[in-house]
Structure formats: C-alpha cells, structure tokens
C-alpha positions in Angstrom: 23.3 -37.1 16.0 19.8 -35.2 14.6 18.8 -36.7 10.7 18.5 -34.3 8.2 14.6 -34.1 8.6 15.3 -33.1 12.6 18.0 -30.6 11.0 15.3 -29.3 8.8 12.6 -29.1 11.5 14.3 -27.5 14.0 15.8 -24.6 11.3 12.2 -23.8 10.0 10.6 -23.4 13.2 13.9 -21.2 14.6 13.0 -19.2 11.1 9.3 -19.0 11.9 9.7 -17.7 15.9 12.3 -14.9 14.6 9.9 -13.8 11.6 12.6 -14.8 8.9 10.5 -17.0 7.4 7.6 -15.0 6.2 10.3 -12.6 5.5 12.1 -14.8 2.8 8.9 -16.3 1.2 7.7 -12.7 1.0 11.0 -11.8 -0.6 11.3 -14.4 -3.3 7.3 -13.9 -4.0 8.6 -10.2 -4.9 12.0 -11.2 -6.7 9.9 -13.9 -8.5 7.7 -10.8 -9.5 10.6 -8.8 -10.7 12.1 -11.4 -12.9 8.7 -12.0 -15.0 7.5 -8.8 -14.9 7.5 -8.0 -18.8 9.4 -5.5 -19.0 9.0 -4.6 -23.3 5.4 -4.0 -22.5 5.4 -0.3 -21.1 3.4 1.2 -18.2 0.2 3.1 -18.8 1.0 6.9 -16.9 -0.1 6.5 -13.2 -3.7 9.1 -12.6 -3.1 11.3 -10.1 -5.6 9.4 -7.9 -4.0 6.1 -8.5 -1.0 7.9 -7.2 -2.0 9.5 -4.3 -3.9 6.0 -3.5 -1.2 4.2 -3.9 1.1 6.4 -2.1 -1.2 6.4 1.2 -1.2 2.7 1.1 2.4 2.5 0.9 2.6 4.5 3.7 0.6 2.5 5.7 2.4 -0.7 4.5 5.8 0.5 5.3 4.6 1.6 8.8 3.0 -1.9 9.4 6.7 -3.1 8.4 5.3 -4.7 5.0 8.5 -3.9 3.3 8.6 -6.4 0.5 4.7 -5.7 0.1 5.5 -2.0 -0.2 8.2 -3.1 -2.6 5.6 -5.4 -4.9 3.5 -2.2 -4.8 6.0 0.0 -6.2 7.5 -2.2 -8.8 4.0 -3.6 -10.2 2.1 0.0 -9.6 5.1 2.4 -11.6 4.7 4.5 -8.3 8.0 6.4 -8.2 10.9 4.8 -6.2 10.8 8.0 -3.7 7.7 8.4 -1.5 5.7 11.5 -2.0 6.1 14.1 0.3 3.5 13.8 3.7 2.8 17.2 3.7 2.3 17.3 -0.6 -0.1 14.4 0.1 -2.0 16.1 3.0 -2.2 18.8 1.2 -3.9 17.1 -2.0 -6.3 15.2 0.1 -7.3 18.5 1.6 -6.0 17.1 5.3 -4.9 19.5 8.1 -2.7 17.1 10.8 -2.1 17.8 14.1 0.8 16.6 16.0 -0.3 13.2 17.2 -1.5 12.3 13.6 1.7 13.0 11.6 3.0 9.4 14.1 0.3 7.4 12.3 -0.5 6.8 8.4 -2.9 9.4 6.7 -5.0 6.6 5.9 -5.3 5.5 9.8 -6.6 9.3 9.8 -9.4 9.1 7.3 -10.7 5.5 8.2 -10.7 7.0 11.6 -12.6 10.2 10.7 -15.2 8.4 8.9 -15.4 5.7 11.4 -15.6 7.9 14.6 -17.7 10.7 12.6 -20.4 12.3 15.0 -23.3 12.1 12.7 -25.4 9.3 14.1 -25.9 6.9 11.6 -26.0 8.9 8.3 -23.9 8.4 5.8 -21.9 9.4 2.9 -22.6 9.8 -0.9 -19.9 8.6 -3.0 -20.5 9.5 -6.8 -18.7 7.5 -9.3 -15.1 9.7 -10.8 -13.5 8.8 -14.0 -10.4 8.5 -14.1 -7.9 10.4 -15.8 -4.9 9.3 -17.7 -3.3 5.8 -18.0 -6.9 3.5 -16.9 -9.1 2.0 -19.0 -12.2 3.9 -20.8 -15.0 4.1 -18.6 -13.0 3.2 -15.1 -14.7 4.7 -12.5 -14.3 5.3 -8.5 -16.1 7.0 -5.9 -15.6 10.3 -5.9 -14.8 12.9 -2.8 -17.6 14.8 -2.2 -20.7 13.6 -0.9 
C-alpha cells in the first residue's frame, strides 16, 4: 500500500503532466487577488491608451490560453468585462488586417511590422505622450508618430 507522501507525489506530478497544476496555482494567485483587492478605494477612469493597451494584451493573453492572467488583468486594470471589438481596436490603432492576420493577436501584427520593417537598420522616434484621464500628473509614454 503507497504512504501518504507516495500518494502525494504521484498526484502532483499527474497534476503537473496534464497542466492542472499551474492552472490551480494561477487560479488561487487571482482569487487571492480578488479577495484583497480594496474594493472602498475606487478606480481612477482607464485613458483611452491604457485601454486600448490593455485590451491588445488581453488579446494576446487569451490567445496564448493565459486565462487567469487575462482575468488578473481585467479585475486589477478596470478594463471592462467584455473585450473591445477587433475591428473598433484596429480601427483606433490605425491597422488595416488582411485575412491571415485577423487568426493572430494585433499585437503579434505590430511587433511583427516593426521587427520585419524593410528599412535597414534605422529606426523609430518615439516622443514622450501624456496621458489623459485617470494617471498620475506628469505620466508619460512614447508616443505614435515618429
């Protein structure tokens, strides 16, 4: 008859080779999140940048099957429950897709562009953008143009 540390053993590392485990210590990490978020102090509004970036990488989370990730994202961003619409976010990036790009993450698209670009070694100017409502005074990001 197995101990209880052979019972043990053999139950974590059936856990691990299915993927379960990294499942359920992701899962409590975001319950455990939930329960101390403070939930008196309120949410500064998201910018509209913060929420397009945070909507491209919860795309690409939830592609990648980073569920609870995607979760953790939404609950500790204010990023509304329901994803933006792909074509609303294209659109507001300034992106035209073709077909074989709507299978992928926009954000797969724009490393890609920037990564495969054909100008031979130059690169781009980011200028610093502040941001708009709900970040601190002074917060700034790259901006879009170069």
């Amino acid at each position: 008859m197995a101990t209880i540390a052979e019972l043990k053993s053999a139950v974590k590392e059936t856990l691990e080779s299915r993927g379960v485990l990294s499942q359920l210590k992701a899962r409590i990490r975001a319950e455990v999140f939930s329960a101390l978020e403070d939930q008196r102090e309120p949410r500064p509004p998201l910018s509209h940048e913060n929420l397009l970036l945070n909507e491209l990488i919860r795309e690409y989370l939830e592609f990648n099957k980073y569920r609870y990730a995607a979760s953790v994202l939404t609950a500790e961003s204010g990023q509304p429950e329901v994803p933006l619409d792909r074509q609303f976010l294209a659109d507001e990036l300034k992106v035209t897709e073709d077909a074989s790009s709507k299978s992928v993450p926009l954000l797969y698209g724009l490393v890609s562009h920037f990564v495969n670009s054909g100008d031979k070694g130059g690169r781009m100017f980011l200028r610093g953008v502040t941001l708009t409502a709900g970040t601190a005074a002074g917060n700034t990001v790259p901006g879009p143009d170069a």
